[in-house]
C-alpha positions as CSV (number, residue, x, y, z in Angstrom):
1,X,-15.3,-14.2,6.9
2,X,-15.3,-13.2,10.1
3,X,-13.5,-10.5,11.9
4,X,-12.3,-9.9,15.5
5,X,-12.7,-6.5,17.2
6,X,-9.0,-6.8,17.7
7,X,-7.8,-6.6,14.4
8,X,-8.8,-3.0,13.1
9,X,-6.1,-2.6,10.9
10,X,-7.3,-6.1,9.1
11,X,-11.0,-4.7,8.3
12,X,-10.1,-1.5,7.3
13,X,-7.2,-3.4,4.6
14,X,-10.4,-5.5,4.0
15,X,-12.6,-2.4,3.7
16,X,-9.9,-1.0,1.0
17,X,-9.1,-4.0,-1.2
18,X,-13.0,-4.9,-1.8
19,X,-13.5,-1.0,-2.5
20,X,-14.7,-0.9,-6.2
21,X,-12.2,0.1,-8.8
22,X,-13.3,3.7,-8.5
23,X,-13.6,3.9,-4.7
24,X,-10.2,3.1,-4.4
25,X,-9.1,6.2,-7.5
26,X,-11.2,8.3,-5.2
27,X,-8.8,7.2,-2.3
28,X,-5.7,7.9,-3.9
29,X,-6.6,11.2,-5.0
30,X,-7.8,11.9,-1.8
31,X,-4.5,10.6,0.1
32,X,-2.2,12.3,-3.3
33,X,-4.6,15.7,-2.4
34,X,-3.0,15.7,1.6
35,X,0.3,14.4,0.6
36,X,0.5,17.5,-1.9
37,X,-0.4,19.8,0.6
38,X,1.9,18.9,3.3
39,X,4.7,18.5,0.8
40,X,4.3,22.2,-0.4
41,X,3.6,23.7,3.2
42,X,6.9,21.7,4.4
43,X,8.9,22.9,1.3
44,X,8.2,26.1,1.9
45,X,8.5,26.0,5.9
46,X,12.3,24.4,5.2
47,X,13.0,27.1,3.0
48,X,11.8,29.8,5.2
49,X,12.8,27.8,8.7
50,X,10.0,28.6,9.9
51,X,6.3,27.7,9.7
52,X,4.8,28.8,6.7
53,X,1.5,30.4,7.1
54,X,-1.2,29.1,4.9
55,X,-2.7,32.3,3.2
56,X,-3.9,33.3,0.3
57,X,-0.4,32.8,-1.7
58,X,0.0,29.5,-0.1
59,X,-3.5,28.2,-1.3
60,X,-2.8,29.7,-4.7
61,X,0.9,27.8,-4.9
62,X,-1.2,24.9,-3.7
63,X,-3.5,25.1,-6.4
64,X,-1.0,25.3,-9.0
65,X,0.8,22.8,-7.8
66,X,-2.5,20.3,-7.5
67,X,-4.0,21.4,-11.2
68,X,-0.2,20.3,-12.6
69,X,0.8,17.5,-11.0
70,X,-2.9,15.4,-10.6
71,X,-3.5,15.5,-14.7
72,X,0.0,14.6,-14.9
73,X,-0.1,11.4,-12.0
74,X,-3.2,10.7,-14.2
75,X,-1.7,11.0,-17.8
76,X,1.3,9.1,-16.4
77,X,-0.8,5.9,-15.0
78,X,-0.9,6.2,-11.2
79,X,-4.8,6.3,-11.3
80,X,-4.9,3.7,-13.5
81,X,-2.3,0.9,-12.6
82,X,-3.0,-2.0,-10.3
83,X,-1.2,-1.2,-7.3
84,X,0.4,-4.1,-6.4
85,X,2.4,-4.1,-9.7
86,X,3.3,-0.8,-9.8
87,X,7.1,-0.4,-10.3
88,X,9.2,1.9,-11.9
89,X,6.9,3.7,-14.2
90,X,4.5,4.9,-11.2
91,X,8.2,6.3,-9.8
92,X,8.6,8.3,-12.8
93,X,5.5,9.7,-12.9
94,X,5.7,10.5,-9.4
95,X,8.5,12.8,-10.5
96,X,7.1,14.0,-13.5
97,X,4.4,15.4,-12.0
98,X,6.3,17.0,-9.0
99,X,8.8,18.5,-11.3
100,X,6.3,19.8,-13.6
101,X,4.3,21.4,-10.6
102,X,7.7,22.6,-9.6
103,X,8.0,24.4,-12.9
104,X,4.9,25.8,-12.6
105,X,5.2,27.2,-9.2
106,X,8.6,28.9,-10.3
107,X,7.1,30.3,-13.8
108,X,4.2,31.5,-12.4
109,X,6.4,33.3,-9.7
110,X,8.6,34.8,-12.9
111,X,5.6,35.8,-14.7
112,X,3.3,37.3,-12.2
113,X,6.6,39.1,-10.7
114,X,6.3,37.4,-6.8
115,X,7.9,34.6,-5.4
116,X,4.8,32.2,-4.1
117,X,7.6,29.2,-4.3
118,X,11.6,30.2,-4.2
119,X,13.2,28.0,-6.6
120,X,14.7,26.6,-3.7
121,X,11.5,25.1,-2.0
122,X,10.3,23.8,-5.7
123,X,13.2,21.4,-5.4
124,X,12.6,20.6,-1.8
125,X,9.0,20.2,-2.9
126,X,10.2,17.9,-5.6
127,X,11.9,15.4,-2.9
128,X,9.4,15.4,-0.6
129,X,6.7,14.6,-3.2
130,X,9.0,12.1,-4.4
131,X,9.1,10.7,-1.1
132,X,5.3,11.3,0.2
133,X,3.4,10.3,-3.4
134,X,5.5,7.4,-4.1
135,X,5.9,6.1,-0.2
136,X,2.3,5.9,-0.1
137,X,2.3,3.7,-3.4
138,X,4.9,1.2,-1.8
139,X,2.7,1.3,1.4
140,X,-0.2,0.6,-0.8
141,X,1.1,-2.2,-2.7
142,X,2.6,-3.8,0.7
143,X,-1.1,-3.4,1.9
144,X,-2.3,-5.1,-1.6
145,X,0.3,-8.1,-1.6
146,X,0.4,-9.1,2.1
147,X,-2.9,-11.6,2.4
148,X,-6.0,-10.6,4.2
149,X,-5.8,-12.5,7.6
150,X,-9.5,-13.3,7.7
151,X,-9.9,-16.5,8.8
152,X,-12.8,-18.4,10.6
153,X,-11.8,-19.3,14.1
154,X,-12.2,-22.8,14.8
155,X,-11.6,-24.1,18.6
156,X,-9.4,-27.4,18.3
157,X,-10.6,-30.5,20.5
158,X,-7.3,-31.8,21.7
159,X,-4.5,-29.6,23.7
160,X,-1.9,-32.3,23.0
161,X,0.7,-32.5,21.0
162,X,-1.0,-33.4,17.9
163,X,-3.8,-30.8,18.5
164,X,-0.2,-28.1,19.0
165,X,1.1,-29.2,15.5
166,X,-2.3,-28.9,13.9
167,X,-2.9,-25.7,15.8
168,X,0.8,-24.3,14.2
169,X,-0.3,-25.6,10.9
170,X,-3.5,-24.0,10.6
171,X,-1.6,-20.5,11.9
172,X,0.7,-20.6,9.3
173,X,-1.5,-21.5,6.3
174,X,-3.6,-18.7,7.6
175,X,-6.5,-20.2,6.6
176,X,-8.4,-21.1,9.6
177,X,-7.3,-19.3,13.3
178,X,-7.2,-21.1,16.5
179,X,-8.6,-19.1,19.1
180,X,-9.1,-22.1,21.9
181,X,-8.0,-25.6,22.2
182,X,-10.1,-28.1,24.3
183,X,-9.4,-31.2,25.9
184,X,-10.7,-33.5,28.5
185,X,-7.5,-34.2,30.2
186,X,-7.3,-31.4,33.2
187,X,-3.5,-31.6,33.3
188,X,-2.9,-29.5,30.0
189,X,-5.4,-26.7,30.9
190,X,-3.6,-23.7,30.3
191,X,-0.3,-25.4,29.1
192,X,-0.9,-24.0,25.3
């Protein structure tokens, strides 16, 4: 297959879907590890309304929150499924693990007598999570379902009509890709 310098976006999907099985668990724990972190640091900052500094509590909430809800993404399938049929089972363990973090966060708080997560940020932590963890999957399975558009690029020898219709047919079957048409008739150059 070869690729154009002008589709980026198409060799790094192609980078990602021929990953093997355990590159791409190392990806989404990677992307679920950021998506965590900006969840919790946006909770909080909500909360607060104003930007929450990343200290020594923060990296401890963190923590919490990334010991809890990774087992429980894992336990619950996300690391596991094929992504382009995940459905409603990844949703739920989406929010299984966020509200199990959540309680975490706020017991921990109880327990060790400070608030590193007021109850009200758990819950905002909850939605965005919701939202962050289980966005990315529906972005992931778009990127799994929508076809590679690696084709060879072929030049077509006839800028006619019948060498428009075959170029038109080869586009949508996305199989091959026109990238020139050539004909010996100077009157069509540069009608197509």
């Amino acid at each position: 297959p070869i690729l154009s310098a002008d589709e980026p976006t198409e060799d790094l999907k192609h980078r990602l879907l021929t990953l093997p099985r355990s590159g791409k668990r190392v990806v989404l724990l990677a992307v679920d590890t950021v998506l965590l972190a900006v969840a919790l640091w946006l909770a909080v900052s909500l909360r607060l309304g104003t930007a929450a500094l990343i200290g020594v509590s923060w990296l401890t909430a963190f923590g919490i929150a990334w010991i809890v809800c990774i087992p429980v993404f894992a336990w619950m399938g996300l690391y596991r499924a094929v992504t382009r049929f995940i459905g409603l089972r990844a949703a739920l363990g989406v929010l299984a693990g966020a509200g199990a973090a959540a309680l975490a966060l706020v017991g921990y708080g109880l327990v060790a007598g400070n608030s590193l997560v007021p109850i009200s940020a758990a819950l905002i932590f909850v939605a965005l999570t919701i939202l962050a963890i289980g966005g990315s999957r529906l972005v992931m399975r778009e990127i799994a379902t929508t076809p590679l558009r690696i084709a060879p690029r072929v030049i077509i020898y006839g800028a006619g009509e019948a060498g428009a219709r075959l170029a038109t047919a080869l586009r949508s079957a996305a199989k091959i890709r026109p990238v020139a048409f050539v004909d010996d008739n100077p009157a069509l150059r540069g009608q197509l």
